[in-house]
MARSE-992067 format. One line per field, with one value per residue (C-alpha): x, y, z negated. Coordinates in Angstrom, 3 decimals. Layout:
N
u: X,... $
v: Y,... $
w: Z,... $
***
This chain:
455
u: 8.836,8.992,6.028,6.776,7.748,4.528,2.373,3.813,3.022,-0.715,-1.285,0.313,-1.845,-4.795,-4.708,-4.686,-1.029,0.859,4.112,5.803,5.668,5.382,8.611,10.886,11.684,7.299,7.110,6.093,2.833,1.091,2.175,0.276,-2.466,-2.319,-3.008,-6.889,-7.207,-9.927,-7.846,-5.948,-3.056,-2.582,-2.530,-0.475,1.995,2.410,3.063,5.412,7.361,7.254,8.649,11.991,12.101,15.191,12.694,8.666,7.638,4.700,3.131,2.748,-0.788,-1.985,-0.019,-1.678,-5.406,-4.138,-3.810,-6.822,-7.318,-9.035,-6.359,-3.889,-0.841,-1.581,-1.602,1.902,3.304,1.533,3.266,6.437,6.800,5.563,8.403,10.839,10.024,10.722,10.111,7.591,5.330,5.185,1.980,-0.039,1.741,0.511,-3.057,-3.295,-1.562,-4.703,-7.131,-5.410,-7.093,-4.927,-2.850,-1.806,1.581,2.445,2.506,3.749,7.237,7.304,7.238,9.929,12.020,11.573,12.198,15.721,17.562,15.945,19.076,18.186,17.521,14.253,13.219,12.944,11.228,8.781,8.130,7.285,4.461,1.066,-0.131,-0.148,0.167,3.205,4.753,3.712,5.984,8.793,8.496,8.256,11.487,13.216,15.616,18.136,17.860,20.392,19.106,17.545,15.252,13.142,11.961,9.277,7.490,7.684,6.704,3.497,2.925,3.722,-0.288,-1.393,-4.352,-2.897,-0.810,2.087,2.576,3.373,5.699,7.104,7.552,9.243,11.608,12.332,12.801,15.498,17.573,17.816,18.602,17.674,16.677,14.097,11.719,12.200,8.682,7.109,8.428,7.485,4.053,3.617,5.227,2.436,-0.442,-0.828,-3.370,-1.843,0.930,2.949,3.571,4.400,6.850,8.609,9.111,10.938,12.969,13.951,14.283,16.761,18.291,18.507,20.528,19.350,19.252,15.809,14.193,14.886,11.569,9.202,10.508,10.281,6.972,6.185,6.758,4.586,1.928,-1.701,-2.659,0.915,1.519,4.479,5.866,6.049,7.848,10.113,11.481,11.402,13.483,15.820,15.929,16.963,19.581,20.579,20.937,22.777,21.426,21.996,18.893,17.301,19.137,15.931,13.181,14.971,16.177,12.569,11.614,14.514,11.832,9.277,8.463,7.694,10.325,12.602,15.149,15.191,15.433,18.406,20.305,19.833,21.448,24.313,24.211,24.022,27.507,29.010,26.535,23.762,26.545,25.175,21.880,22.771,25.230,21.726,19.721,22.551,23.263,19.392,19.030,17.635,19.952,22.847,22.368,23.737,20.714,20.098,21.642,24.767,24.505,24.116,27.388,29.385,28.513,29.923,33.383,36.265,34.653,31.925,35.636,36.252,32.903,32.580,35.502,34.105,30.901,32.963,35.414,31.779,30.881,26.989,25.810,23.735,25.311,29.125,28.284,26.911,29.393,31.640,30.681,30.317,34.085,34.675,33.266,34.534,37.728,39.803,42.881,41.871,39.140,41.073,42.802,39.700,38.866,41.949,41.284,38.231,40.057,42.551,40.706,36.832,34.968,34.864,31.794,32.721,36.436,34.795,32.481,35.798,38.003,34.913,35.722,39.061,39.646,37.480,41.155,43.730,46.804,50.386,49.003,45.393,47.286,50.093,46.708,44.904,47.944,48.520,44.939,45.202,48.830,46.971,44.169,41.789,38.497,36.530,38.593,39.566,35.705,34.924,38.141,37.855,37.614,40.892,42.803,40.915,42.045,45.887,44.978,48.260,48.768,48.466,46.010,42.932,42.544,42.324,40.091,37.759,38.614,37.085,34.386,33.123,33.760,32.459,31.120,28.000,26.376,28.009,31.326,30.538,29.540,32.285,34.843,32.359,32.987,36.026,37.823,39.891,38.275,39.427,37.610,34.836,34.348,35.093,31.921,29.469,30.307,29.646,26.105,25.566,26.268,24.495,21.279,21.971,21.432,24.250,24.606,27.357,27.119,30.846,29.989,26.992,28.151,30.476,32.900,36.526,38.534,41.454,44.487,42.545,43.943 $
v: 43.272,42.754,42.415,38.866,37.356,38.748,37.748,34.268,34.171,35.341,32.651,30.050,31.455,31.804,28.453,26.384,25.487,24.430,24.314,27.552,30.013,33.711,35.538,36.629,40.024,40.740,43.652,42.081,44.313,42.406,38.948,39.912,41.157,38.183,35.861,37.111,35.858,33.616,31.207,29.039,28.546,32.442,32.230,29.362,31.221,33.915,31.994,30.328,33.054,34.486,31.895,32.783,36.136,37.194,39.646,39.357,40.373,42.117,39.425,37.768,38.772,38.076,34.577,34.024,34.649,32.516,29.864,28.448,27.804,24.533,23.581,21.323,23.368,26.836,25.661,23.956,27.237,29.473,27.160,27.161,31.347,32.071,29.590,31.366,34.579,33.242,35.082,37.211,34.676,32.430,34.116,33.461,29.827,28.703,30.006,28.173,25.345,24.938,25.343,23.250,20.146,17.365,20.542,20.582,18.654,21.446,24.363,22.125,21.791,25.133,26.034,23.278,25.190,28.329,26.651,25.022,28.472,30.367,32.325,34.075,37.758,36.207,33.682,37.598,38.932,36.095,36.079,39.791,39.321,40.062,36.896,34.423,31.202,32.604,33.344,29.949,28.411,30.103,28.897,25.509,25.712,24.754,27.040,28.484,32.197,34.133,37.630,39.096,41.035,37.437,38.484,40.740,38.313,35.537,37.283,37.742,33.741,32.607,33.144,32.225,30.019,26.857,24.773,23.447,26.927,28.006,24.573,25.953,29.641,27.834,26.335,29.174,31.097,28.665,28.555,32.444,32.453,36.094,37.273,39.109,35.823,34.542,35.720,34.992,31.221,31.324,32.282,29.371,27.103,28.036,28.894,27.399,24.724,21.974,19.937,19.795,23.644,23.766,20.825,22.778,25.487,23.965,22.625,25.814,27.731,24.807,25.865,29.734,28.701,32.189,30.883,32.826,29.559,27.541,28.473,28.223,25.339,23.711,25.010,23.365,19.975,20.228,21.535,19.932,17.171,18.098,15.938,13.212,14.855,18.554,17.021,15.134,18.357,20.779,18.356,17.887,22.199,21.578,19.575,21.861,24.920,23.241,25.313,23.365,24.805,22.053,19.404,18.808,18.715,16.182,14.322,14.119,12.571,10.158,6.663,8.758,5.583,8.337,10.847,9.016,8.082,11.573,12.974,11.263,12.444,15.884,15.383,14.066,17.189,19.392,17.680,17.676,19.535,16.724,13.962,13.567,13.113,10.213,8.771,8.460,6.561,4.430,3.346,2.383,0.483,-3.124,-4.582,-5.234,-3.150,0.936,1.876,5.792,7.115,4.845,6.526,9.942,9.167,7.849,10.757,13.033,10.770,12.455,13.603,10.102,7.985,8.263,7.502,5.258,3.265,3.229,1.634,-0.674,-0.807,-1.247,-4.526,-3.383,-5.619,-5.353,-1.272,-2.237,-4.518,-1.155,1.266,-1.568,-1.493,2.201,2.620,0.302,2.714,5.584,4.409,6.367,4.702,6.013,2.984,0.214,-0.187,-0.956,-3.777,-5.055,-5.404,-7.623,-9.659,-10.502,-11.842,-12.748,-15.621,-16.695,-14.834,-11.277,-11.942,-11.722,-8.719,-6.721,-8.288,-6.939,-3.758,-3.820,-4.317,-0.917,0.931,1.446,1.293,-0.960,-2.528,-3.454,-5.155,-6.701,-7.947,-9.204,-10.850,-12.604,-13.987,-15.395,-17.592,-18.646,-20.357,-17.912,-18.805,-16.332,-13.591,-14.472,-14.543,-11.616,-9.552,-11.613,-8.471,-7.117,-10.086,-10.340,-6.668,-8.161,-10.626,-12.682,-16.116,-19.183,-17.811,-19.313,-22.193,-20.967,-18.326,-21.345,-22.835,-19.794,-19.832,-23.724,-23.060,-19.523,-17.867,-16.123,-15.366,-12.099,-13.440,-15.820,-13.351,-11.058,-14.196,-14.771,-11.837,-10.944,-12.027,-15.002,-18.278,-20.507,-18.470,-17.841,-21.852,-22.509,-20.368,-21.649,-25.271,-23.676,-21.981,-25.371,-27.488,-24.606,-24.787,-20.446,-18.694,-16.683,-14.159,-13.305,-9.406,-8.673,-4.999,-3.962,-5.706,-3.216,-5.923,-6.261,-7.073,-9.702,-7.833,-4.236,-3.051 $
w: 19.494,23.150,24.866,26.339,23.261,21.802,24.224,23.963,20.335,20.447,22.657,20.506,17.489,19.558,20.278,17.215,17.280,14.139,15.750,15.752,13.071,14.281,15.087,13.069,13.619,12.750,10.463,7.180,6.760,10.289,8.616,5.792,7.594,9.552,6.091,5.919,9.973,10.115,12.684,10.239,13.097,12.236,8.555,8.914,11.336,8.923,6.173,7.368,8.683,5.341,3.600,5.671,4.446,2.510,0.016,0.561,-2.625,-1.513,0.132,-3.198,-4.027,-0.217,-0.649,-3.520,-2.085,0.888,-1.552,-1.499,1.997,2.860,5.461,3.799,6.346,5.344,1.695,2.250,3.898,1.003,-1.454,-0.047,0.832,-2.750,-4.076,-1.801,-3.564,-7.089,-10.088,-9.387,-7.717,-10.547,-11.738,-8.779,-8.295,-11.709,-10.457,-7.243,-8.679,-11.333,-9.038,-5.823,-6.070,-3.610,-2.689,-6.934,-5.724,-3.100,-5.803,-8.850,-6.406,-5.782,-9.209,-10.365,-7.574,-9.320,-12.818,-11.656,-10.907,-13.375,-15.876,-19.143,-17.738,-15.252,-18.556,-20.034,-17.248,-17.720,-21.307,-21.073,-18.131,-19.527,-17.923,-20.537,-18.454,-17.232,-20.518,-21.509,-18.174,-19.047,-22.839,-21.451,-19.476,-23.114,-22.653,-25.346,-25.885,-27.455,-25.819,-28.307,-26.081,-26.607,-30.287,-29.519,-27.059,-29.094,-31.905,-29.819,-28.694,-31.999,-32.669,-29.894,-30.048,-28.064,-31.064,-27.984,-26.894,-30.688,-30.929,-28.230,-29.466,-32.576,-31.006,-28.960,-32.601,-33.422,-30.565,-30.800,-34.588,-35.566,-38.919,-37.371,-36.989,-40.459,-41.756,-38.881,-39.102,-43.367,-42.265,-39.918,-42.124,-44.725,-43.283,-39.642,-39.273,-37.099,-38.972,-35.784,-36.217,-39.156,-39.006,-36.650,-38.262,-41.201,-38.661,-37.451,-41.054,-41.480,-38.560,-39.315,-42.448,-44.389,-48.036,-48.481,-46.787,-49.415,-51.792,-48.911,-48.019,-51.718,-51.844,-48.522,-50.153,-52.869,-50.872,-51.587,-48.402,-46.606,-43.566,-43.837,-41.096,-42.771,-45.474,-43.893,-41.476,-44.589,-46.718,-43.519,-43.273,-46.669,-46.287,-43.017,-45.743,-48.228,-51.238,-54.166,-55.783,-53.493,-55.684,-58.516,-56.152,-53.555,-56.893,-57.742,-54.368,-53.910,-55.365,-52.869,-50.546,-47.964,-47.749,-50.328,-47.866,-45.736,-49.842,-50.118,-46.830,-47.505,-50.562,-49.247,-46.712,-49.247,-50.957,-54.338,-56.056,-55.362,-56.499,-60.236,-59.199,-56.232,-59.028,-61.139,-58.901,-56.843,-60.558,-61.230,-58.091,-58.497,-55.274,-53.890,-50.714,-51.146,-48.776,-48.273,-51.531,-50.556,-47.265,-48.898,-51.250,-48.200,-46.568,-49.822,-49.257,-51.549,-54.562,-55.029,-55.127,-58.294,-60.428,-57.694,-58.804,-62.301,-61.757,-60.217,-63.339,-65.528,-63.614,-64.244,-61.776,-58.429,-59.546,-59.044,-55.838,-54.349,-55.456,-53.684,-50.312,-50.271,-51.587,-48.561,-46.295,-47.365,-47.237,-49.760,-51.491,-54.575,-54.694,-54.013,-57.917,-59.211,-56.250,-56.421,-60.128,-59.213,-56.268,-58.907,-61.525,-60.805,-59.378,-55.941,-54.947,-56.772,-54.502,-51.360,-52.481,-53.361,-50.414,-48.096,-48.911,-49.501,-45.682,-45.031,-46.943,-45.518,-48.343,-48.473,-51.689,-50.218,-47.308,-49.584,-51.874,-49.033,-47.362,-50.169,-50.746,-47.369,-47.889,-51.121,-49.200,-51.154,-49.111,-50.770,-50.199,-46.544,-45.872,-47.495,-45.558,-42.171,-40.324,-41.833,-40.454,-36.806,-36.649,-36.899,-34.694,-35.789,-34.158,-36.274,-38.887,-36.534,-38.794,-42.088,-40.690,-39.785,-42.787,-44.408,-42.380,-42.819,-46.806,-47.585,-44.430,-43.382,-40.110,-40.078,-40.509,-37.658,-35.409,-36.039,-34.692,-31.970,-30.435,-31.332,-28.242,-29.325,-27.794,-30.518,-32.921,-30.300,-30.277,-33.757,-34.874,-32.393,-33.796,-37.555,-36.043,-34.826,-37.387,-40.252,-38.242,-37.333,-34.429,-33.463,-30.677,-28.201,-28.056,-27.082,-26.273,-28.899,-31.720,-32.894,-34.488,-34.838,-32.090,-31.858,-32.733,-32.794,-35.629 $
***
């Protein structure tokens, strides 16, 4: 360095000046020298002209012991060289971050800079430091491995003694999907103490889909004291796996009032094979509402259509009111025969429960049915279909749409021409609210109703 330029800096330094940090063509052995000065101007200096070198990995552990310095600039330069460096400072950042006091914002920063460019190879490099905090940072990135260099180092945090850091090493386990941590995840599921863990682990079998999950996971259900929560993620990994040797157990729980309703998704995850055993309890239900074995059977589709269409044909009722609204939602032709058979020749109320979901299929003869209900004046069956014919939208059929309304409607029916986009309508049902003593609500965008001429 030339000897004006040197001599220009030791008197800066020398003189307790923050504003320029030493020059930049210093060897980086003096600036780390200079980071045990007892001027904090000189620490400061050095620091700072650290943090503009391209590689000062060996500063780290001086940067680090700077850390602590009781002037609030040399622990903002410290922080800021040591987040230059990246990766290999994180050790000594998550040190002087814990122990920073007022400076804990400085470090924290540098860290989150670290965190935001981080790619799977340094997330390795991390995980395999023999520091634990800083295996514990890069677990808490939440990123998705798929290198499976990442087993063996998880393998060693999934006992370690803090319950988020093995949450975290679970989730970790899943994202990788390797066979290799399939005991490790049945031994948490059945032996670790905090629920939380072992909730997440029967998430993540589920999410390994190897069919050997399926008995710890049973077993995890029937498990003496087990949290809601446990249950409720190893009935889910269940469902995930689709093993129909799931189908008894989940039967068993479907009139659960805990897990009942997650019981009776998986089963419509796991398909077909679970559709005798959702045909058994949709049929026993006491009310008109399908509720999560409805759900489960909608979400079969195909193969629930045709026993479906029985229960209908059986007129067992609240059971063929159900299987009614969830051939409506499915929306397979195969359904509509038996509706049609009830629009045809039933009461008024029955009408609109078949019309209802008769305008959920789409089929020549369900439109040529519900057409004609509507040039007949049939109220009940123009209430029950009203969003079949606001999806035509055709001009003129306001009225008896109204009509309908004032005669046989319902809130939901009201709402549904509310918002539908047509002002006649739009007024028409506001003067029904009005007049009905109901509150109706104008929720164009979140009602998810028909639209005027949608189709």
């Amino acid at each position: 360095m030339p000897r004006s330029i040197a001599l220009t800096w030791l008197v800066v330094v020398t003189s307790g000046c923050f504003d320029d940090p030493a020059p930049a063509d210093r060897p980086t052995d003096e600036l780390i020298a200079d980071l045990r000065a007892a001027d904090p101007a000189i620490r400061w200096s050095a620091a700072s002209a650290l943090a503009e070198r391209a590689d000062a990995t060996a500063a780290v552990e001086p940067l680090a012991a700077a850390a602590g310095a009781d002037d609030e600039r040399v622990r903002e330069a410290v922080a800021r060289a040591l987040g230059r460096i990246g990766v290999p400072a994180v050790g000594p950042l998550l040190v002087a971050r814990d122990g920073a006091g007022e400076a804990r914002d400085r470090f924290e920063d540098a860290l989150q800079g670290i965190a935001s460019e981080l790619d799977e190879d340094a997330i390795l490099t991390l995980l395999s430091s023999p520091d634990r905090a800083t295996r514990v940072f890069a677990l808490e990135q939440r990123r998705e491995l798929r290198d499976p260099r990442a087993v063996p180092p998880l393998l060693a945090l999934s006992s370690d003694e803090d319950a988020v850091v093995r949450i975290l090493t679970v989730r970790s386990f899943a994202s990788l999907r390797e066979v290799r941590v399939f005991d490790a995840l049945t031994s948490l599921l059945e032996r670790d103490e905090d629920s939380d863990v072992r909730a997440e682990a029967a998430l993540a079998l589920g999410v390994l889909r190897d069919a050997r999950a399926v008995e710890p996971l049973l077993a995890a259900l029937d498990r003496t004291g087990q949290a809601d929560r446990v249950r409720t993620d190893a009935i889910a990994a269940l469902g995930s796996l689709g093993d129909p040797r799931a189908v008894p157990r989940l039967g068993e729980l479907l009139d659960d009032e805990s897990v009942g309703g997650d019981a009776a998704l998986a089963l419509g995850s796991i398909g077909e094979a679970a559709l005798g055993v959702l045909l058994d309890a949709f049929t026993a239900g006491s009310n008109e509402f399908p509720g999560p074995v409805g759900e489960a059977l909608m979400a079969i589709g195909a193969p629930a259509v045709e026993p479906l269409a029985q229960l209908v044909e059986s007129r067992r009722y609240p059971a063929w009111a159900r299987a009614a609204q969830v051939l409506g939602r499915i929306g397979d032709p195969r359904g509509a025969p038996a509706l049609l058979a009830v629009l045809a020749s039933h009461e008024g109320f029955d009408r609109s429960r078949a019309a209802a979901a008769l305008a959920g299929i789409e089929d020549p003869a369900v439109e040529s049915a519900l057409l004609a209900a509507f040039e007949a004046g049939d109220h009940p069956a123009i209430a029950g279909a009203h969003r079949f014919f606001v999806r035509r939208g055709t001009a003129g059929t306001e009225d008896r749409l109204l009509e309908a309304l004032r005669k046989e409607g319902s809130v939901s029916m009201a709402e549904a021409l509310l918002n539908c986009g047509n002002a006649r309508l739009a007024e028409g049902a506001r003067a029904w609210a009005a007049g009905e003593g109901y509150e109706i609500h104008d929720l164009p965008m979140m009602g998810g109703g028909p639209a005027w001429g949608g189709r």
